[in-house]
N, C-alpha and C positions, 0 to 999 in steps of 0.2 A: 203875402203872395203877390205875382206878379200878373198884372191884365193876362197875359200869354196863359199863366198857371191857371187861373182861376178860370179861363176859356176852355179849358183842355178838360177839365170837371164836367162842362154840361154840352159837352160835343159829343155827338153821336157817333157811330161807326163810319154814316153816310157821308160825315162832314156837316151836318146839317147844328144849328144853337139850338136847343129848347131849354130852357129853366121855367120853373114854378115855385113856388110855395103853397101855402096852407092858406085858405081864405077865409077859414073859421075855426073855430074851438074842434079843438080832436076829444073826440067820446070812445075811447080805446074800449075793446074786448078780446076777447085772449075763447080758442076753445080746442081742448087736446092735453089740458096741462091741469095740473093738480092747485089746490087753491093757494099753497106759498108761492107758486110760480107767479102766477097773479098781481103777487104785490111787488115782485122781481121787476114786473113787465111795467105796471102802473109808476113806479120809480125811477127806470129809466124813461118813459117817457115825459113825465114829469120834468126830469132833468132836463131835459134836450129841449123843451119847451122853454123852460126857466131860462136857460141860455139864449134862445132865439126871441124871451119877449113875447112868446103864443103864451095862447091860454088851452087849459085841457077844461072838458065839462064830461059832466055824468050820462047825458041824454042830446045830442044833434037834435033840434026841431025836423027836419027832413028824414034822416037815415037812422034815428035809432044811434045806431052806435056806426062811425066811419071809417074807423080804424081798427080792424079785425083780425086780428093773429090764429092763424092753423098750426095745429103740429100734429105729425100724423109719422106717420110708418113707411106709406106705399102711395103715389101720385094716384094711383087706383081709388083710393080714399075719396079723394076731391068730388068728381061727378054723384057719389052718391049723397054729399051736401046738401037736404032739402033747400032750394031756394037758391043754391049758389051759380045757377048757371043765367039768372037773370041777374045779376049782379057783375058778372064775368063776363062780358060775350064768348062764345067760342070756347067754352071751357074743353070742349071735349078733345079738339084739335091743339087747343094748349096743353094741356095734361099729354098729350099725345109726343110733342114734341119737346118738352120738357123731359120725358123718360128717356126718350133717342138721345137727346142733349146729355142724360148721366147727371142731371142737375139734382140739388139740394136743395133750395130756394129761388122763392122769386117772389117780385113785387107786383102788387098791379094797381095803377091809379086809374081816378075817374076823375072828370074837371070841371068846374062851375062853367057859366057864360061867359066869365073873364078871363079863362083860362087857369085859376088857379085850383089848386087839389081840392078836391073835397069830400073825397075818398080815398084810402089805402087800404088794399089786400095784403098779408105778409103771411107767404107760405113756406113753409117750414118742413122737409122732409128729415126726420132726425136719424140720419145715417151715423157713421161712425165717426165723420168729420165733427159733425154739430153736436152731437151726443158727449163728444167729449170735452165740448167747452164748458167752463162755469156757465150757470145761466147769468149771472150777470153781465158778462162778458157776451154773449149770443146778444141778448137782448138790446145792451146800450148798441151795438153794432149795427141792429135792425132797426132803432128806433132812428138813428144819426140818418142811414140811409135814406129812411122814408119821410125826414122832414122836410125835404127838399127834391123836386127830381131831379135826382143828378146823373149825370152820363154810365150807359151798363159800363162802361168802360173806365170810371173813374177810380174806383177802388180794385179791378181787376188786378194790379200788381203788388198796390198796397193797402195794408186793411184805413180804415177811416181812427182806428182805436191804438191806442200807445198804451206802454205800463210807464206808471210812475210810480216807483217804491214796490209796495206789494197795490197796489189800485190800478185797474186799468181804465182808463179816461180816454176823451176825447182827444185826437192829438191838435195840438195847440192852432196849427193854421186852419186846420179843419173846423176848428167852434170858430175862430173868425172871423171866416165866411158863413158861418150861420147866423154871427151876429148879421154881418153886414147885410145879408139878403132882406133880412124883416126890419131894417132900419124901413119907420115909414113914409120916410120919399124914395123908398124904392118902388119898383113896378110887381102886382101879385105875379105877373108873368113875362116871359121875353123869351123872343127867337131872332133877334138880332143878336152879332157878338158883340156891338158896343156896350151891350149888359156887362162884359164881365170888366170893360173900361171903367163902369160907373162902379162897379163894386169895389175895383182896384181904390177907386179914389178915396170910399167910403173908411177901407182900412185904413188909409193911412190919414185918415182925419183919426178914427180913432185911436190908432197906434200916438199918434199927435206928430207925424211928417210934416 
């Protein structure tokens, strides 16, 4: 991908650059879902991990688990989450606007001192859209999204996931750039666009340009 492409992934609506990554081991938890789902969810992220060179672990020192997957019915669900509204700020005006919005999903980060993730929300409304994906397919799709913050706008046209054969996988420029982000002379974070200069570079070291 080109500097210009890979800039266009973690541009905001405002115009504005934010990228991050992950600054520790993700301790995934899943609740809404039956226990095969579970290791659906555990799998793809493990993947997505393996790809980017993160590590997953069973228990975060700080948070318990940081990586938290919802599946639920009705956005009404949400605020009755013991506990989930100090976790969330503003849940109740998000849920709020999230209903008006018509929306399915959404993500929600929180950030170490460095600026990188050190939390991930992944809410899951399983309407008729998401209901009728394979889970595996849902899943690697939420997992790709949330290793990185990437622009609301980056996958809006195109999904982040390709089929190859009968598998559907990460499409190929897409794991790329996840290599390239967690190479480590990269920065946990960046709101400069010369970030997406250094990543352009990064690929094409490894491509071998």
């Amino acid at each position: 991908m080109t500097a210009d492409q890979i800039e266009a992934l973690f541009t905001r609506a405002d115009g504005s650059y934010a990228f991050a990554r992950w600054g520790r081991p993700i301790a995934p938890i899943a609740f809404g879902v039956q226990d095969e789902t579970l290791g659906v969810i555990k799998g793809a992220i493990e993947a997505v991990c393996a790809l980017a060179g993160h590590e997953t672990t069973d228990m975060d020192p700080e948070l318990g688990s940081n990586f938290m997957w919802f599946f639920f019915r009705d956005w009404d669900e949400l605020p009755q989450v013991p506990g989930l509204e100090r976790m969330v700020p503003d849940l109740e005006p998000l849920v709020a606007r999230l209903k008006a919005a018509d929306a399915n999903q959404y993500r929600a980060f929180r950030f170490d001192e460095r600026g990188a993730i050190k939390a991930c929300f992944v809410f899951l409304k399983m309407d008729g859209a998401l209901a009728d994906l394979p889970a595996d397919t849902l899943v690697l799709g939420q997992a790709a999204q949330s290793i990185l913050l990437w622009s609301t706008l980056a996958f809006a046209e195109r999904s982040p996931l390709a089929v190859a054969g009968q598998t559907t996988v990460l499409r190929p420029e897409i794991a790329d750039v996840i290599r390239a982000a967690y190479d480590p002379v990269m920065p946990v974070a960046a709101a400069d666009k010369s970030h997406a200069l250094r990543m352009a570079a990064r690929l094409e070291v490894a491509n071998g340009a």
